[in-house]
N, C-alpha and C positions, 0 to 999 in steps of 0.2 A: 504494500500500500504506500501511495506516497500522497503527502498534498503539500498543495501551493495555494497562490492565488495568480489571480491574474484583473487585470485594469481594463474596462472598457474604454471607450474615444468620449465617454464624457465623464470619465474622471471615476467611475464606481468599482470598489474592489472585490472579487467574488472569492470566494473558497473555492477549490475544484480537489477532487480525490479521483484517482487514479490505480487504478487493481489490474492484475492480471498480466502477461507479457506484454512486452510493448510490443513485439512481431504480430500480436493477434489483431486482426481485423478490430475498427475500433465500435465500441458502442455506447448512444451519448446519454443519458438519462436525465427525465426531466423533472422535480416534483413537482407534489400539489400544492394548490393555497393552503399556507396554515404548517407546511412540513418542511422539512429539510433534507439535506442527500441520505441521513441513514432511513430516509419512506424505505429504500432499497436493499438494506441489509437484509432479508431474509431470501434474494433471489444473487446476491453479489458472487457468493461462493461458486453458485451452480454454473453462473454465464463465463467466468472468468475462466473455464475449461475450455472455453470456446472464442473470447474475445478479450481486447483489451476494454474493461468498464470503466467509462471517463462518465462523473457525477459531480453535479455543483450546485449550490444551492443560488436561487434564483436570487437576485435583486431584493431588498427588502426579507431576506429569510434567514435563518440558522445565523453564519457568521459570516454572510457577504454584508458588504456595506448598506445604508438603509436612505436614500436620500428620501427627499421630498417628495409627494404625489404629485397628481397623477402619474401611475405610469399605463404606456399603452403595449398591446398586444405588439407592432410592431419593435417597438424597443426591447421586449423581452426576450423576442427570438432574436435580434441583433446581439443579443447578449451572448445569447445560445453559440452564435457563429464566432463569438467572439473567442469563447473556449477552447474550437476546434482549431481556430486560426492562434493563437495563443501555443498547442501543442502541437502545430506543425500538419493538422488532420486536414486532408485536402474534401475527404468524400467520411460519413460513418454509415452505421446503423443509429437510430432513433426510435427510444420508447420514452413516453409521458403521460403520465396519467392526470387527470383532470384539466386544472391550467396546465400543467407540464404537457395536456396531449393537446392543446391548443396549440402551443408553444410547438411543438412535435409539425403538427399540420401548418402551422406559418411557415417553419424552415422547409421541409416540403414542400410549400406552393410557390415560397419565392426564392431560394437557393436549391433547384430541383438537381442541380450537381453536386451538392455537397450531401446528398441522401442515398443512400443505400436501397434499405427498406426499414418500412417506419412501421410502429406500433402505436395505434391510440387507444390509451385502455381509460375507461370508465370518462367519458368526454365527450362533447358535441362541437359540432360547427359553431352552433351556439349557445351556449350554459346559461339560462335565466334571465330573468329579464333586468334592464335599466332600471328600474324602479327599486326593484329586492335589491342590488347591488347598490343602490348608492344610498341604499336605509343601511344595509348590513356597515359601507365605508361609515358614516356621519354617527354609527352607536359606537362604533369601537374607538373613533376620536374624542367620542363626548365621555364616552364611559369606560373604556378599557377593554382588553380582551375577554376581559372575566364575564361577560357579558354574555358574548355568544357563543362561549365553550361549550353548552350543554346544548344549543340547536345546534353546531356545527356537528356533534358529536351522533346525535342522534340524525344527522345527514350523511357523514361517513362511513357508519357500520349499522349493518343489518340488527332487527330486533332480538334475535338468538344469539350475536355474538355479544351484543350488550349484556343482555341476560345473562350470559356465561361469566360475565365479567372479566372479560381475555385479558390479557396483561397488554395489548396493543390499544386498548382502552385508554387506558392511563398513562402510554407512552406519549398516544400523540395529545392526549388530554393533555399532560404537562406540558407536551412542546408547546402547544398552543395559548396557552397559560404566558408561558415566557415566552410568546414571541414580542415583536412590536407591533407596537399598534399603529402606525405610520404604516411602516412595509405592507402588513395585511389589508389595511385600509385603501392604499395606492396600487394595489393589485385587484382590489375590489373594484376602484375603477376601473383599471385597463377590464376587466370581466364583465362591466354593464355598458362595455361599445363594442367589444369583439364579438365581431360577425364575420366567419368563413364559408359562408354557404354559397357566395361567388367566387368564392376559389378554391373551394375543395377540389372541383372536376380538374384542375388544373395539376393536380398532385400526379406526376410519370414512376413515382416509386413503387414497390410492390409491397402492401398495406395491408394490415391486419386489424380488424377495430375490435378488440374486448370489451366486454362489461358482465357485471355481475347483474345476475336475477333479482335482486332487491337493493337497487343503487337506487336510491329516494333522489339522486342530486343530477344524474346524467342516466335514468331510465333506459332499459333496453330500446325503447321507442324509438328514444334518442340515436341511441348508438345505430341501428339500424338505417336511422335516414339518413347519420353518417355514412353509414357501410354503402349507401345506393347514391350517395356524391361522388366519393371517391373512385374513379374507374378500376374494375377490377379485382377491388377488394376483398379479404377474406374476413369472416365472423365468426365469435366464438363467444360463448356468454359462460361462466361462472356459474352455476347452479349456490344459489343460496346468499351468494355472497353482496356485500353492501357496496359501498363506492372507493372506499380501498382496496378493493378486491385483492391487493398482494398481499394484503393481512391478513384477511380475512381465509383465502387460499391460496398459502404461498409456495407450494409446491408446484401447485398444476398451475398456477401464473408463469410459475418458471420454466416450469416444461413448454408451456403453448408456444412461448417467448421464443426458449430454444430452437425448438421444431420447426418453426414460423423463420428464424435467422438461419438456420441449417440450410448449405450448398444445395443450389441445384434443385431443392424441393417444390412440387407440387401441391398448393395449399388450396383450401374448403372451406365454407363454414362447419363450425362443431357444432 
């Protein structure tokens, strides 16, 4: 493992963590609003047999820097590109889940050479509406994050795995806790103007859109009328699973992952 940071052209410094050979094909990973690069720790082990896994925490999250809001969907995939070009990566693979798979599908429709094949897991073209988003940014400024930990909470994980009380509960419950309220909140806006539904069809890579069966936040619905933007695409949904679906099931996230990045293969919906 190694990490660094690295600076984008207006001045923000990100975290980035780095697994696996650096000979393996690279793979860029995106998180969610509200998480940071370990959302991935339970799939890092498995991919890292197979590629090199470059991870950073977005703008405003973990331990990148936090400037002021707004930020917008295109600045955050400029972020993204910023990484690749930062380590030297001409072309990767790409998975993101929620923002991270918006994030995913920007870099894909505007940098269609620097993609491989992209993964959008638990995401849409377009994630809720303007209104939810800019109540969600102006609570967290007024009131803090302590606010909307128990509705994000019960928007991220399905009602079984809460119930169970899984220890991924309370992980991203705390990160969320500690995150900042700034970041979160300026990501909040880049999320109530991001609209890719005019250029999702424009995506040339070979595309895979996940979602879990009880994602309250980006509905299979959703995912689906992503799957039927994207030319080509393949589908695969989660049985049971909420909107972090790699939490929730992190094995067969990783497997699909895999399988889906694997040479040469012939992909389906599941």
């Amino acid at each position: 493992m190694n990490e660094q940071t690295v600076t984008t052209d207006d001045g923000v410094t990100l975290r980035v963590r780095t697994d696996g050979a650096a000979a393996s094909p690279p793979l860029l990973l995106v998180n969610s609003l509200g998480t940071d690069l370990t959302l991935w720790d339970p799939q890092v082990a498995d991919w890292t047999t197979s590629h090199r896994v470059v991870r950073y925490d977005q703008r405003g999250h973990g331990a990148s820097e936090v400037p002021d809001g707004p930020y917008t969907l295109e600045r955050l995939g400029m972020d993204a590109l910023t990484v690749l070009d930062d380590l030297g990566i001409a072309r990767a693979d790409v998975c993101g889940l929620s923002l991270g798979g918006l994030v995913a599908l920007w870099v894909a429709a505007h940098a269609p050479e620097r993609v491989g094949r992209v993964v959008l897991a638990d995401t849409a073209a377009r994630i809720g509406s303007e209104d939810a988003w800019r109540t969600r940014a102006a609570t967290v400024r007024e009131q803090g994050m302590a606010a909307v930990v128990d509705l994000v909470l019960e928007r991220f994980f399905s009602a079984a795995y809460r119930a169970r009380d899984e220890p991924g509960l309370a992980l991203v419950g705390d990160g969320l806790r500690r995150a900042d309220p700034e970041g979160y909140a300026a990501s909040c806006d880049a999320l109530a103007v991001a609209d890719l539904r005019g250029r999702a069809r424009d995506v040339a890579a070979r595309c895979l859109v996940m979602v879990g069966t009880e994602d309250a936040a980006t509905p299979p619905a959703d995912a689906r009328a992503l799957r039927d933007l994207v030319p080509g695409a393949a589908y695969a949904e989660l049985e049971g699973a909420g909107h972090l679906a790699n939490l929730e099931r992190p094995d067969e996230f990783a497997r699909l992952v895999a399988d889906f990045l694997a040479p040469d293969q012939e992909h389906h919906d599941a």
